[in-house]
C-alpha positions as CSV (number, residue, x, y, z in Angstrom):
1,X,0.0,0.0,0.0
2,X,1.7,3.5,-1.0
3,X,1.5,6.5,1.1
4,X,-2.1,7.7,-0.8
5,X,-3.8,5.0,-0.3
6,X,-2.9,5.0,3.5
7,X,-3.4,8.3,3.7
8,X,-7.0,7.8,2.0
9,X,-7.4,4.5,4.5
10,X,-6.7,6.5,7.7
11,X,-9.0,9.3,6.9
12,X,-11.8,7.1,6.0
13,X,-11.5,5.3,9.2
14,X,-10.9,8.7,11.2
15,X,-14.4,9.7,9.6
16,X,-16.2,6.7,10.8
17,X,-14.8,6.1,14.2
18,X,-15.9,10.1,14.6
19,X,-19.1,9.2,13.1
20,X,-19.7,6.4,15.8
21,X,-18.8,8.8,18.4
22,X,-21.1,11.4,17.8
23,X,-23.8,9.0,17.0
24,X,-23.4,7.3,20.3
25,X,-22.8,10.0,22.3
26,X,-26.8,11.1,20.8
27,X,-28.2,8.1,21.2
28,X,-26.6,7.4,25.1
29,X,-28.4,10.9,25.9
30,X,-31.6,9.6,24.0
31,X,-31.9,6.8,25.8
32,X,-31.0,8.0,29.6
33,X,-33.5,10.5,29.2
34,X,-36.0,7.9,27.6
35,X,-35.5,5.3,30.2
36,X,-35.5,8.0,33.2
37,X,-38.3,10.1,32.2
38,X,-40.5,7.6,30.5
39,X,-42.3,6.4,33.7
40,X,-43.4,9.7,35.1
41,X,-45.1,11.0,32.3
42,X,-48.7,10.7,32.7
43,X,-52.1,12.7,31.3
44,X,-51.7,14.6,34.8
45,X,-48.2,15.8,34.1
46,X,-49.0,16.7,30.2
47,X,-52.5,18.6,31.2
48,X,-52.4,20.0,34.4
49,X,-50.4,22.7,36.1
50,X,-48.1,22.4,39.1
51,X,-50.3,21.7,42.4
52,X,-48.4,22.9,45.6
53,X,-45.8,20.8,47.1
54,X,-45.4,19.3,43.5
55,X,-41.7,19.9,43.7
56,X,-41.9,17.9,46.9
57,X,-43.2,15.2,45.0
58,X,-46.9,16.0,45.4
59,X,-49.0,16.0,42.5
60,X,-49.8,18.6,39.4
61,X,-47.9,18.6,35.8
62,X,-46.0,21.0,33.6
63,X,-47.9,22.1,31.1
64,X,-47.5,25.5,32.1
65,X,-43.8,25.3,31.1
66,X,-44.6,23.0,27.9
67,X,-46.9,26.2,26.7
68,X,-44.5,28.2,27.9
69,X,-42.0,27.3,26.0
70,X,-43.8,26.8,22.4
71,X,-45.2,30.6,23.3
72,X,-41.2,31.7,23.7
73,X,-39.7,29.8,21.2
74,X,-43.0,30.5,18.8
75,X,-42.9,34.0,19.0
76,X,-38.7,34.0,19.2
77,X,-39.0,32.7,15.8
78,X,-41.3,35.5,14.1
79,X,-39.7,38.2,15.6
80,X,-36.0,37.1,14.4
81,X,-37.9,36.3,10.9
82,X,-39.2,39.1,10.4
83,X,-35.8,40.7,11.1
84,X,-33.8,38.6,9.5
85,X,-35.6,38.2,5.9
86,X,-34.6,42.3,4.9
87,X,-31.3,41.7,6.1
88,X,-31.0,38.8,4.0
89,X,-32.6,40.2,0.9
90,X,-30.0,43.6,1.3
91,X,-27.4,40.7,1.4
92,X,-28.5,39.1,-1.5
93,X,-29.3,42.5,-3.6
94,X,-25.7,44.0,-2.7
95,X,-22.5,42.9,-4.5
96,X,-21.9,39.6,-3.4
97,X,-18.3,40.2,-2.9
98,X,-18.4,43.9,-2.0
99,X,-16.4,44.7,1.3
100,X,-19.2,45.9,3.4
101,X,-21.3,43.0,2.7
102,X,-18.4,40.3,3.6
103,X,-18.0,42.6,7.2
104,X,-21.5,42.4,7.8
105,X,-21.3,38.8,7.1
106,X,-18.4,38.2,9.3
107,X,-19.8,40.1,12.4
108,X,-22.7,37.6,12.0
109,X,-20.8,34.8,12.3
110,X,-19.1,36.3,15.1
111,X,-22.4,37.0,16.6
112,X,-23.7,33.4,16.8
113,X,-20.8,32.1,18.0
114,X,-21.5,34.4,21.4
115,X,-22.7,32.3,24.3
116,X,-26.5,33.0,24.5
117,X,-26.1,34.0,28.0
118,X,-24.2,36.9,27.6
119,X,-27.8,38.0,25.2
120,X,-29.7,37.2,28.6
121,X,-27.3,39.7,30.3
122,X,-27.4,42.5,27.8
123,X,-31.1,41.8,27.8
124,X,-31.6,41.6,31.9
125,X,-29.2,45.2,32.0
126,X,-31.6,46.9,29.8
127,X,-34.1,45.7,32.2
128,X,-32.8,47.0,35.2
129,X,-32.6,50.6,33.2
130,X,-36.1,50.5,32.4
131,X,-37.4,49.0,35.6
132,X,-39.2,46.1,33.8
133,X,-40.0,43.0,35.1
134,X,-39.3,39.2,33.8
135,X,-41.9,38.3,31.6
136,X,-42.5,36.3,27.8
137,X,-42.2,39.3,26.1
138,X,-38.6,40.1,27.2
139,X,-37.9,36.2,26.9
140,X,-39.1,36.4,23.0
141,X,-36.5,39.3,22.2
142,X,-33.7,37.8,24.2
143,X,-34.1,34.9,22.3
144,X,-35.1,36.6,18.7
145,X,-32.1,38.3,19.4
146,X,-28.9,35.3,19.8
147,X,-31.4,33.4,16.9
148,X,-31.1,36.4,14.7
149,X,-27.2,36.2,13.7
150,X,-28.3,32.4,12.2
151,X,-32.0,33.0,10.6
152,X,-29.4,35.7,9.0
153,X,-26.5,33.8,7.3
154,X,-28.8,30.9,7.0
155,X,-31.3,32.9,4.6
156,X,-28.0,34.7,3.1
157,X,-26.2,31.3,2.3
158,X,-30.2,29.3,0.3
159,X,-30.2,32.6,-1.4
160,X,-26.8,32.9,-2.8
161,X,-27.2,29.1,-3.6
162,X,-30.5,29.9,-6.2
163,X,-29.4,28.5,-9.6
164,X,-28.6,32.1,-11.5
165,X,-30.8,30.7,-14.7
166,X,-33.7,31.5,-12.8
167,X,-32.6,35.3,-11.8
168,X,-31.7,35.6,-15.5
169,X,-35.2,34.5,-16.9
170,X,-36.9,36.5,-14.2
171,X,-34.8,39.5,-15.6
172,X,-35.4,38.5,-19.0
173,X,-39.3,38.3,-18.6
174,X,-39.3,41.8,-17.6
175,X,-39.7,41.6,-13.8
176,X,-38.5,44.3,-11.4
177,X,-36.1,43.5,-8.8
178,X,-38.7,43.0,-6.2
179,X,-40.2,40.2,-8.5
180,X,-37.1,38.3,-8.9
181,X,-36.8,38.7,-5.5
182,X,-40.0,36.9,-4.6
183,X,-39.3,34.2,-7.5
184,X,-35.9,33.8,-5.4
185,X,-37.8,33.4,-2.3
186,X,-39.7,30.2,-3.3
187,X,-36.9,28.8,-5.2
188,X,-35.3,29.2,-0.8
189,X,-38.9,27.6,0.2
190,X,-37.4,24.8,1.6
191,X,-34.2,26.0,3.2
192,X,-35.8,28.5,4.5
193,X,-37.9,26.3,6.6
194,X,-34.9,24.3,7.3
195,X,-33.6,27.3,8.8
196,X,-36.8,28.2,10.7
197,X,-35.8,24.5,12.8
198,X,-32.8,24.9,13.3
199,X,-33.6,28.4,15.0
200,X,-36.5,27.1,16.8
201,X,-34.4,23.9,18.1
202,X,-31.6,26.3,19.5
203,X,-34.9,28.6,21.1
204,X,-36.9,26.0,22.7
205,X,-34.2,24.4,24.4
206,X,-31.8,27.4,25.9
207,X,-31.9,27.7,29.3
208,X,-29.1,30.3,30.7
209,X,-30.0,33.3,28.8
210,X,-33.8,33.1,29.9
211,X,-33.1,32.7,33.5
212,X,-33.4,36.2,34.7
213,X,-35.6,37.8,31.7
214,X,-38.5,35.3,31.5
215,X,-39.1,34.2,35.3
216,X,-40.9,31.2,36.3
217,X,-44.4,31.0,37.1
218,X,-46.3,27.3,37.8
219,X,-49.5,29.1,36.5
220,X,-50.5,29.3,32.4
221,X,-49.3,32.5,30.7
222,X,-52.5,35.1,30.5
223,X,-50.2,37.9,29.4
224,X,-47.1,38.6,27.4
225,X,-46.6,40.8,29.9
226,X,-45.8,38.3,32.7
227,X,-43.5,35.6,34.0
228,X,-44.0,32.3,32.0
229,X,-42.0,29.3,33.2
230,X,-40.2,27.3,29.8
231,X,-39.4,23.2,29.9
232,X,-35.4,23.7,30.4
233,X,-36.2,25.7,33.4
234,X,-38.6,23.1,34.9
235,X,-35.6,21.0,33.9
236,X,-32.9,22.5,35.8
237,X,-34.9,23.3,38.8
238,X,-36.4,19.6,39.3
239,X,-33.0,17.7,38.2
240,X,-31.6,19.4,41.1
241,X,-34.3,18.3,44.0
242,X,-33.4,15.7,46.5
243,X,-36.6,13.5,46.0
244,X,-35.9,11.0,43.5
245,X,-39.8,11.6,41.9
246,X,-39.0,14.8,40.9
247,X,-35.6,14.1,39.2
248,X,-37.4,11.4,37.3
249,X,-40.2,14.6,36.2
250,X,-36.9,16.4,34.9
251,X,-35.6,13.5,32.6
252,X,-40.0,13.2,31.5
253,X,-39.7,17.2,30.6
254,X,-36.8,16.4,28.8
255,X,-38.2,13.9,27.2
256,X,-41.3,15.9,26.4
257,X,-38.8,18.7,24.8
258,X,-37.2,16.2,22.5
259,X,-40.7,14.7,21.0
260,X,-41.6,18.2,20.8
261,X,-38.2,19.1,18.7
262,X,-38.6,16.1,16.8
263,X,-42.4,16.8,15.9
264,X,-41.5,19.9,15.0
265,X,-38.6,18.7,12.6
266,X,-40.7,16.1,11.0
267,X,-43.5,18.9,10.3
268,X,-40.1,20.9,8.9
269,X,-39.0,18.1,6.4
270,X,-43.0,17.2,5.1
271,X,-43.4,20.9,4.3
272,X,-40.0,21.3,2.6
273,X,-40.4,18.0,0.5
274,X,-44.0,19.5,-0.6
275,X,-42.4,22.8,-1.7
276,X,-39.4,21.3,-3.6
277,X,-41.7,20.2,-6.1
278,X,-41.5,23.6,-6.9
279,X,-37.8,24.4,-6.8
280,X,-35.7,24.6,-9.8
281,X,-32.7,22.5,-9.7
């Protein structure tokens, strides 16, 4: 065997040994949380609220933080959206290779690199300025706001990826720049949502940079105005009780976060192979 092939050998083995360790480093924390959480879920736990002494190990459920945390991550996502689709569209108008559209692309890398707590911080100081309280309104922008840098580049990267035929023929057909642009949008249809998941997975499931601008509340949210408890919060304050009840409710919120990550990314892959009927390749 000559060095190339080795070379070629070693790297292929490299690639599936690190494939084997990713995969069963998943599936180990799949399966802890199935086979610890699976026995305390119950109709009670999914549809009622926490009764008191429930973190004593008395009765009630978390569906506060389970509606909680769709309402957070849910309105996280149309917020940063809504933001993010100009920004991408300037992006993908500009000179794709002009100097200030490569620094605004760099400081968004930059940007979701940033831990998300130090978003909760910037968030929480403003706060303290204003005088305002927790509630789901300030969790929304704190996490529309470490969400934003990825919806971004994510958008950015589909768009720049639309075969240039189709721009052309847009162009050539006569249509203005805002036309092509909404021909470029649903050629993006499917990434796009893609995109939309991956925010909504990094929302649902952050913890730290919520702690101190959402609150925590064991009744439903009535306002947006008002402390609304989230799943990783019921998380981390039940995994840490000494009754051994309640650290089995943690693992069976975890649990509940997963299926409802993994709903959501099954709705997210239907959706985007309906619409790719539709997308010029």
């Amino acid at each position: 065997m000559n060095k190339k092939d080795f070379e070629e050998q070693f790297f292929k083995v490299l690639m599936c040994v690190s494939v084997l360790i990713v995969l069963g480093g998943i599936l180990s924390i799949v399966f802890t949380v199935f086979i610890r959480g699976i026995s305390a879920i119950s109709l009670p736990m999914l549809l009622e609220t926490p009764h008191g002494g429930y973190y004593l190990g008395q009765g009630g459920g978390i569906l506060n933080a389970i509606v909680g945390s769709l309402l957070l991550a849910g309105g996280a996502i149309i917020i940063s959206f809504l933001l993010s689709l100009p920004v991408a569209m300037y992006l993908h108008l500009s000179t794709k290779r002009s100097r200030h559209t490569e620094y605004i692309r760099t400081s968004l890398d930059i940007a979701s690199g940033i831990p998300t707590i130090v978003y909760g911080a910037v968030v929480f100081t403003i706060m303290m300025v204003i005088g305002a309280r927790s509630s789901l309104f300030w969790g929304m922008i704190t996490v529309a706001l470490f969400i934003l840098p990825i919806m971004i580049r994510s958008i950015d990267e589909i768009m720049i990826h639309v075969p240039k035929k189709i721009i052309i023929a847009a162009f050539t057909l006569g249509s203005t720049r805002t036309e092509m642009l909404l021909v470029v949008l649903r050629q993006s249809l499917p990434g796009i949502l893609t995109a939309l998941l991956l925010a909504f997975g990094r929302g649902i499931g952050d913890a730290a940079s919520i702690l101190f601008t959402t609150g925590y509340t064991d009744s439903l949210p009535t306002s947006i105005f008002e402390p609304v408890a989230t799943l990783p919060l019921a998380i981390l304050f039940q995994i840490n009780s000494p009754y051994l009840v309640v650290q089995q409710r943690a693992y069976a919120a975890g649990l509940i976060l997963l299926v409802i990550v993994l709903l959501v990314s099954l709705l997210s892959r239907f959706l985007s192979q309906k619409f790719m009927k539709y997308v010029v390749k």
